[in-house]
Biopython code that builds the backbone (N, CA, C, O; Angstrom):
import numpy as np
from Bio.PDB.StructureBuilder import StructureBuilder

atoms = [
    (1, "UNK", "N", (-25.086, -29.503, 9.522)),
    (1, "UNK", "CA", (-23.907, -28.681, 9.360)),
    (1, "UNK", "C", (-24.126, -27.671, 8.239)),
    (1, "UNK", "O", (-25.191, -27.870, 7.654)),
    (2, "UNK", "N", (-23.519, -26.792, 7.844)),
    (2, "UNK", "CA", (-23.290, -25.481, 7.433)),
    (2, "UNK", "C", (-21.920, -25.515, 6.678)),
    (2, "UNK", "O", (-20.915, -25.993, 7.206)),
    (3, "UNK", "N", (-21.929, -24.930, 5.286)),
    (3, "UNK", "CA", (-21.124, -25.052, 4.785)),
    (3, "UNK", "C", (-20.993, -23.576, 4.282)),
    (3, "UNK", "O", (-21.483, -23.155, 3.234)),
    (4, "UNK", "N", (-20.016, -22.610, 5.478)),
    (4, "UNK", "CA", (-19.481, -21.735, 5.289)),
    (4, "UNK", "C", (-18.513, -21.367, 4.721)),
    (4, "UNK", "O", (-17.437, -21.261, 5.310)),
    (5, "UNK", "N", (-18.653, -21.109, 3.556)),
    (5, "UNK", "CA", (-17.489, -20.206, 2.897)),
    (5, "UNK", "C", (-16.895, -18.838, 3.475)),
    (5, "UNK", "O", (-17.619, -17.888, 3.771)),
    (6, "UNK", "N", (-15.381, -18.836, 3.616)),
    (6, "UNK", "CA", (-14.658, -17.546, 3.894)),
    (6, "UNK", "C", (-14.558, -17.035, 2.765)),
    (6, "UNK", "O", (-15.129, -17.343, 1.719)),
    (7, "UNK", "N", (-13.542, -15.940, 3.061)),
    (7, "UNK", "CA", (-13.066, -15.117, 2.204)),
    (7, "UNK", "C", (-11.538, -15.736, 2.028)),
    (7, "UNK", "O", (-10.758, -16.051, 2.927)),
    (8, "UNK", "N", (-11.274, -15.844, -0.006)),
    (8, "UNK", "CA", (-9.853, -16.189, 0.122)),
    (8, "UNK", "C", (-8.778, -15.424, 0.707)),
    (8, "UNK", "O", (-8.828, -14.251, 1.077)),
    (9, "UNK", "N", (-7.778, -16.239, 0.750)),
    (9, "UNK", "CA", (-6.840, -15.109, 1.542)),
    (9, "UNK", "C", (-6.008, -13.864, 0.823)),
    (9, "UNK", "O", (-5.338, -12.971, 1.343)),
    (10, "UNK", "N", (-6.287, -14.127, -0.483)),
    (10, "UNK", "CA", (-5.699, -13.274, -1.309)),
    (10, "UNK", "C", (-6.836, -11.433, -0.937)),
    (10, "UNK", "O", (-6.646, -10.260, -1.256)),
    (11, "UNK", "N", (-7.660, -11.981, -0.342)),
    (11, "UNK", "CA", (-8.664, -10.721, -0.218)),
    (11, "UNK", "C", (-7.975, -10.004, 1.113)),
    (11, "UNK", "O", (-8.160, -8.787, 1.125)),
    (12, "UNK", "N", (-7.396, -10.401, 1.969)),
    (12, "UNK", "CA", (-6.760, -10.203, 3.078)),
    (12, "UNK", "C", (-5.415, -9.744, 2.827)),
    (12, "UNK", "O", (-4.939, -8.748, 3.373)),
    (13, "UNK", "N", (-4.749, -10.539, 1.926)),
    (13, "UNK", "CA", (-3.106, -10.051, 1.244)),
    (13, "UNK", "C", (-3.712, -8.435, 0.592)),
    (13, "UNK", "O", (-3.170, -7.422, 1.035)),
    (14, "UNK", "N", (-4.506, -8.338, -0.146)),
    (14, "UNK", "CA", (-4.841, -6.936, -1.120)),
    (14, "UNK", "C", (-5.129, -6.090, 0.158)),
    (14, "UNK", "O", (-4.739, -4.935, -0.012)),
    (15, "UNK", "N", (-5.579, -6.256, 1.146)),
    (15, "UNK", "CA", (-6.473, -5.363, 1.774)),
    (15, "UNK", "C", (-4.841, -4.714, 2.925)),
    (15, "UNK", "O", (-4.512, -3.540, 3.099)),
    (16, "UNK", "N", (-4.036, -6.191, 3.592)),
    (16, "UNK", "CA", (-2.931, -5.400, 3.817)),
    (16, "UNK", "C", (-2.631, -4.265, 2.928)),
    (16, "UNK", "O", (-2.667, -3.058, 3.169)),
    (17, "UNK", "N", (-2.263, -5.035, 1.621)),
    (17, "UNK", "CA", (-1.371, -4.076, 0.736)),
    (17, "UNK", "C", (-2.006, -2.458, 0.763)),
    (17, "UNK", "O", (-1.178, -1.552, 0.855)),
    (18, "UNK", "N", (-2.868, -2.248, 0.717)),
    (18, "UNK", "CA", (-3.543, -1.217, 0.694)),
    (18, "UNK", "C", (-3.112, -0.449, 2.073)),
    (18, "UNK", "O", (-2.228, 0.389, 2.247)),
    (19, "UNK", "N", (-4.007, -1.002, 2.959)),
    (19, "UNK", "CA", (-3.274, -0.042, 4.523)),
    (19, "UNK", "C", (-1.814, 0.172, 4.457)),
    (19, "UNK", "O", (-1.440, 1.343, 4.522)),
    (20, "UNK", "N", (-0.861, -0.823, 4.331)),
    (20, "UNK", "CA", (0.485, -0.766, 4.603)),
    (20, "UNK", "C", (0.914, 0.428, 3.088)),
    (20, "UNK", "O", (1.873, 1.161, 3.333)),
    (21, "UNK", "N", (0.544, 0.533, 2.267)),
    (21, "UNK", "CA", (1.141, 1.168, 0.889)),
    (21, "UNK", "C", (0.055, 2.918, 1.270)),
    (21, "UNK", "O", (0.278, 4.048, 0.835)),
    (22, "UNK", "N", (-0.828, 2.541, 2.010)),
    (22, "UNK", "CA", (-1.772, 3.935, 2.420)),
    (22, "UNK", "C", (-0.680, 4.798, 3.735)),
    (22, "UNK", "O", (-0.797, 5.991, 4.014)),
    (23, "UNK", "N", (0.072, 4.092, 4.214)),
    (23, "UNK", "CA", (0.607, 4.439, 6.020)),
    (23, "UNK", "C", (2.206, 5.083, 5.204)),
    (23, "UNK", "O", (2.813, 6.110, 5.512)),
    (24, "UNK", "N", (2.518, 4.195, 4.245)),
    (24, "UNK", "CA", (3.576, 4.552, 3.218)),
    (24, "UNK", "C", (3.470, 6.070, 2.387)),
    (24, "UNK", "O", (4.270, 6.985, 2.584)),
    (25, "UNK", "N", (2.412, 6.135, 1.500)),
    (25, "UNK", "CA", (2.215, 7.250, 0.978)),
    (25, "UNK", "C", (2.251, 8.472, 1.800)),
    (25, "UNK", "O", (2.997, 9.446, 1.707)),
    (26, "UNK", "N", (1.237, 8.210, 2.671)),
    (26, "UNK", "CA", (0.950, 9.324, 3.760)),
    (26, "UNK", "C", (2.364, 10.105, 4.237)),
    (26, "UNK", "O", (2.612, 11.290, 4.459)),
    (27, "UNK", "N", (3.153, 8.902, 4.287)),
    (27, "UNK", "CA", (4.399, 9.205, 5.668)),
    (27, "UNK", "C", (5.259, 10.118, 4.123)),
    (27, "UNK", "O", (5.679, 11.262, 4.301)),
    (28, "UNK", "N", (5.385, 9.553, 2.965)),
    (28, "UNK", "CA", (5.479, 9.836, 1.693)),
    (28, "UNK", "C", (5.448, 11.537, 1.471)),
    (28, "UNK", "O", (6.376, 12.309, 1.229)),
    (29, "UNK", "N", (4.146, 11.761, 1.635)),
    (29, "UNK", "CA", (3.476, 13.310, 1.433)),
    (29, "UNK", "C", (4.025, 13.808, 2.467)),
    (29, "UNK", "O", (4.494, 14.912, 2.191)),
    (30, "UNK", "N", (4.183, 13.525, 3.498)),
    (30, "UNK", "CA", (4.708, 14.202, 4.788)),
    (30, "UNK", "C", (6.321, 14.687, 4.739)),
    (30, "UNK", "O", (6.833, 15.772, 5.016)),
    (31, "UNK", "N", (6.736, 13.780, 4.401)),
    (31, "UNK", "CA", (8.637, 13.916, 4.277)),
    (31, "UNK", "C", (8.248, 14.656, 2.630)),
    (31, "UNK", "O", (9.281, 15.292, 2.423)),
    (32, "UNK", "N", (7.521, 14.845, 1.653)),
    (32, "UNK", "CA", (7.833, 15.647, 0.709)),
    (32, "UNK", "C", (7.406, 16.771, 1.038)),
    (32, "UNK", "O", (7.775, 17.408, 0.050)),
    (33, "UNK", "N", (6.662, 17.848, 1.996)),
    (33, "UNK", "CA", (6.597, 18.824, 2.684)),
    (33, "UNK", "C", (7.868, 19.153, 3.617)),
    (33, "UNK", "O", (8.208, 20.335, 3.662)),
    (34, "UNK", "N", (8.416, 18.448, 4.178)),
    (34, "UNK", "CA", (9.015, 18.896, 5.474)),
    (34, "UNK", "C", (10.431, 17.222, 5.538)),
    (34, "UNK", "O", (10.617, 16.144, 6.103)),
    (35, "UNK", "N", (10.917, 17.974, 4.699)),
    (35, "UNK", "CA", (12.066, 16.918, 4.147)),
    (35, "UNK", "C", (13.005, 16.761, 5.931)),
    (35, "UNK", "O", (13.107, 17.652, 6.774)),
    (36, "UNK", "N", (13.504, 15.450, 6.000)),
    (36, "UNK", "CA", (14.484, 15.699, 6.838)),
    (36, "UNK", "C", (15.737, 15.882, 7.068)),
    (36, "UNK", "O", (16.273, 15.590, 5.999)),
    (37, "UNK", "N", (16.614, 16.214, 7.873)),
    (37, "UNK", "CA", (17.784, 17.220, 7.654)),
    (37, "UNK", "C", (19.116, 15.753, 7.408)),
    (37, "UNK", "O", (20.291, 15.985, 7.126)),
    (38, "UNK", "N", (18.852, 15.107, 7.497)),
    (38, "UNK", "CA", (19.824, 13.727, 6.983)),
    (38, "UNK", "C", (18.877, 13.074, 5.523)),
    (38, "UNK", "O", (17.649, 12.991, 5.514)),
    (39, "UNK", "N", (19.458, 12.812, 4.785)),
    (39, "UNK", "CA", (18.837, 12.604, 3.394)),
    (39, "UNK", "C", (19.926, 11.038, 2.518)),
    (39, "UNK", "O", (21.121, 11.287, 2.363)),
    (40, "UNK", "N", (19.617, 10.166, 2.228)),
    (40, "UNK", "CA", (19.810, 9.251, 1.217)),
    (40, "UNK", "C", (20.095, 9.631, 0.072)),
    (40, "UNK", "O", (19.682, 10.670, -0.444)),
    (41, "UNK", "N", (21.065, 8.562, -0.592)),
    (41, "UNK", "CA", (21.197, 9.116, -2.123)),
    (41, "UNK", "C", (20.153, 9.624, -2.982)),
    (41, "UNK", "O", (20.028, 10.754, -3.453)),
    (42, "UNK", "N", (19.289, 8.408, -3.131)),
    (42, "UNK", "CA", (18.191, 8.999, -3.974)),
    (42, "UNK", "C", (16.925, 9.421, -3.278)),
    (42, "UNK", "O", (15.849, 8.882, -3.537)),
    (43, "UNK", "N", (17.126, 10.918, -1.906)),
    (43, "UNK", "CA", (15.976, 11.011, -1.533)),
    (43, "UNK", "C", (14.853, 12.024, -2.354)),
    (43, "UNK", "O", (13.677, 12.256, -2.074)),
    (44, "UNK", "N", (15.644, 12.492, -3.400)),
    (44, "UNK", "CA", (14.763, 13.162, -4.337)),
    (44, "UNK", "C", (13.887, 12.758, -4.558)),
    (44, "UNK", "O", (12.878, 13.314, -4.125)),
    (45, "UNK", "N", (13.741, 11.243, -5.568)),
    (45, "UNK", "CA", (12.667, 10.527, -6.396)),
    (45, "UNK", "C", (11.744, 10.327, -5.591)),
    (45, "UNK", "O", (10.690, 9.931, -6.087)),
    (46, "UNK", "N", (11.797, 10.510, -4.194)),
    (46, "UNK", "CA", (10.772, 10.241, -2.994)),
    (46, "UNK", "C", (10.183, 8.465, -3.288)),
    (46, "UNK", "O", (9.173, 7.999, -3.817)),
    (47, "UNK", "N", (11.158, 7.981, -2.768)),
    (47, "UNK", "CA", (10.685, 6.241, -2.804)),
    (47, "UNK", "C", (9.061, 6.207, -2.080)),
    (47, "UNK", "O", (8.128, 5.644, -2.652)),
    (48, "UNK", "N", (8.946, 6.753, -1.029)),
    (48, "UNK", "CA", (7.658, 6.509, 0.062)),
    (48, "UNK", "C", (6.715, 6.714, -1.505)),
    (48, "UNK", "O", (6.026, 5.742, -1.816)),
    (49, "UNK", "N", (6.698, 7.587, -2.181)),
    (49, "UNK", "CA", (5.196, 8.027, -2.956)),
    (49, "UNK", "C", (4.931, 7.193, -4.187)),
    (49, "UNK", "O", (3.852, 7.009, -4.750)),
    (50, "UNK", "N", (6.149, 6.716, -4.502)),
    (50, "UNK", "CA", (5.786, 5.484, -5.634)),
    (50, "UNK", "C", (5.671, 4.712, -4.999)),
    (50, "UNK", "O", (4.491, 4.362, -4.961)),
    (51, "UNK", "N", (6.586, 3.896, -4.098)),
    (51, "UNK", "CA", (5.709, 2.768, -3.313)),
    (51, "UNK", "C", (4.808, 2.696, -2.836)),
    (51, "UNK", "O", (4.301, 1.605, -3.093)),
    (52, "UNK", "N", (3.813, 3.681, -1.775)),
    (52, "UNK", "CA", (3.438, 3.834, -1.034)),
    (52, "UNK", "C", (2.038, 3.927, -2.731)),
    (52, "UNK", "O", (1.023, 3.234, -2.800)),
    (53, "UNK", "N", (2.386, 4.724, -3.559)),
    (53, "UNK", "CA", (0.958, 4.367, -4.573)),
    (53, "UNK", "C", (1.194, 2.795, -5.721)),
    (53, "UNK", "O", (0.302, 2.391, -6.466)),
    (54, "UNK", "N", (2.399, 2.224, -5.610)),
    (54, "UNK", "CA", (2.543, 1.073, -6.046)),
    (54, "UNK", "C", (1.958, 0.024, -5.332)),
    (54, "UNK", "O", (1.535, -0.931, -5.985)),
    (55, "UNK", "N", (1.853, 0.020, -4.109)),
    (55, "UNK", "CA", (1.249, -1.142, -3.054)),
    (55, "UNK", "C", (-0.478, -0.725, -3.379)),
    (55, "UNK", "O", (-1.397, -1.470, -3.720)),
    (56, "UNK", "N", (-0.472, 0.725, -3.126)),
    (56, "UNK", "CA", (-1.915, 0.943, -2.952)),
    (56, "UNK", "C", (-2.687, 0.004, -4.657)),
    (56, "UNK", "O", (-3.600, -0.818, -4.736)),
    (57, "UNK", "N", (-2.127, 0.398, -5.353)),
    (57, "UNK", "CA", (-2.732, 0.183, -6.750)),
    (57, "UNK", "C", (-2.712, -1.253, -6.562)),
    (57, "UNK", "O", (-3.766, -1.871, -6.714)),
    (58, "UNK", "N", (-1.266, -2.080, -6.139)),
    (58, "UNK", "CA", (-1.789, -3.733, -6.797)),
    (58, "UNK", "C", (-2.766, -4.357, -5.414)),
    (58, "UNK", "O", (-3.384, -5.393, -5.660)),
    (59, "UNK", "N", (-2.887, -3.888, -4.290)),
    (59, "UNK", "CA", (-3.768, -4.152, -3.528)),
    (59, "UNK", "C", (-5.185, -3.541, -3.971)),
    (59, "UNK", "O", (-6.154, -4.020, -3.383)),
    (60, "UNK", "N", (-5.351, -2.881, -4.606)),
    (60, "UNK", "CA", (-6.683, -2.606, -4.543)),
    (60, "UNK", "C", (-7.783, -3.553, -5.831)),
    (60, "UNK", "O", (-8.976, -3.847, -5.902)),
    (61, "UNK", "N", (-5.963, -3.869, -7.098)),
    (61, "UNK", "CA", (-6.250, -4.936, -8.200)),
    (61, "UNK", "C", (-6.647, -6.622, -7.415)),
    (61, "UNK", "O", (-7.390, -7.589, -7.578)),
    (62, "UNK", "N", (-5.930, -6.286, -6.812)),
    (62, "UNK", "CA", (-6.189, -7.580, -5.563)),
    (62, "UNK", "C", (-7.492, -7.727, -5.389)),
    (62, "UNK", "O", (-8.218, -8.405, -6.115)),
    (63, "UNK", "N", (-7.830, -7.108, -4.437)),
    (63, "UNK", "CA", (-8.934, -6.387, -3.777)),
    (63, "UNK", "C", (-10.345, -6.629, -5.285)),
    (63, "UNK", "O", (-11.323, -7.376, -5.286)),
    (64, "UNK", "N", (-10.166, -6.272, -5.683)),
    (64, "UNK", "CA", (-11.109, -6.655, -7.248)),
    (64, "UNK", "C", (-11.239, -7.223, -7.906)),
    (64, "UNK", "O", (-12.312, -7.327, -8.499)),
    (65, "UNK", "N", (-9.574, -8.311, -8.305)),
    (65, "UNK", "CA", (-10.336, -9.749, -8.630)),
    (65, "UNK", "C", (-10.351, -10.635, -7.817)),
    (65, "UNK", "O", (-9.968, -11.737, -8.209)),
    (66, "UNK", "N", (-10.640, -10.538, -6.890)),
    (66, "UNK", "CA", (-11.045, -11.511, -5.718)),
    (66, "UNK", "C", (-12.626, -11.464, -5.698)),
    (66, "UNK", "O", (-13.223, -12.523, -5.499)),
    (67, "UNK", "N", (-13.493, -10.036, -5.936)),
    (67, "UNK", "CA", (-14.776, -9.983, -5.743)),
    (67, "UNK", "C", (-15.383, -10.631, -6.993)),
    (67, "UNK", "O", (-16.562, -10.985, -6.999)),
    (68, "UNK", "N", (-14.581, -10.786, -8.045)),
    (68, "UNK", "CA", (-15.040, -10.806, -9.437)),
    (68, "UNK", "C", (-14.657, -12.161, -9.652)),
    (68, "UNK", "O", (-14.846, -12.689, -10.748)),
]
sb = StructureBuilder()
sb.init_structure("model")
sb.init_model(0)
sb.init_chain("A")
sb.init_seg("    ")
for serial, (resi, resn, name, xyz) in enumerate(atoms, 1):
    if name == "N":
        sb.init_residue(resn, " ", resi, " ")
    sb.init_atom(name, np.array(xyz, "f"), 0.0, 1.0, " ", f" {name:<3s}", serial, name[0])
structure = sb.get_structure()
């Protein structure tokens, strides 16, 4: 037998966070070009671009101490 080690799953949680906070930003940059014609209280502060770089950042911290 073979004693294969995976990858923890926390390497899989970071790596979501990243795509899902990357699909966020994007959509983020997009509505801050070409705003849409119905708007939220606070659609100024543009929630998509801090979240969307808040996910990216702790997924990618993820993502790095998992290798380390």
């Amino acid at each position: 037998m073979t004693d294969h080690v995976g990858k923890p799953i926390w390497y899989f949680v970071g790596l979501i966070l990243v795509i899902m906070g990357g699909i966020i930003f994007v959509t983020g940059i997009y509505l801050f070009f070409r705003p849409t014609l119905t708007t939220t209280v606070l659609a100024e502060t543009h929630p998509n671009l801090w979240w969307g770089g808040v996910m990216i950042l702790f997924g990618v911290v993820m993502l790095w101490k998992v290798r380390t």
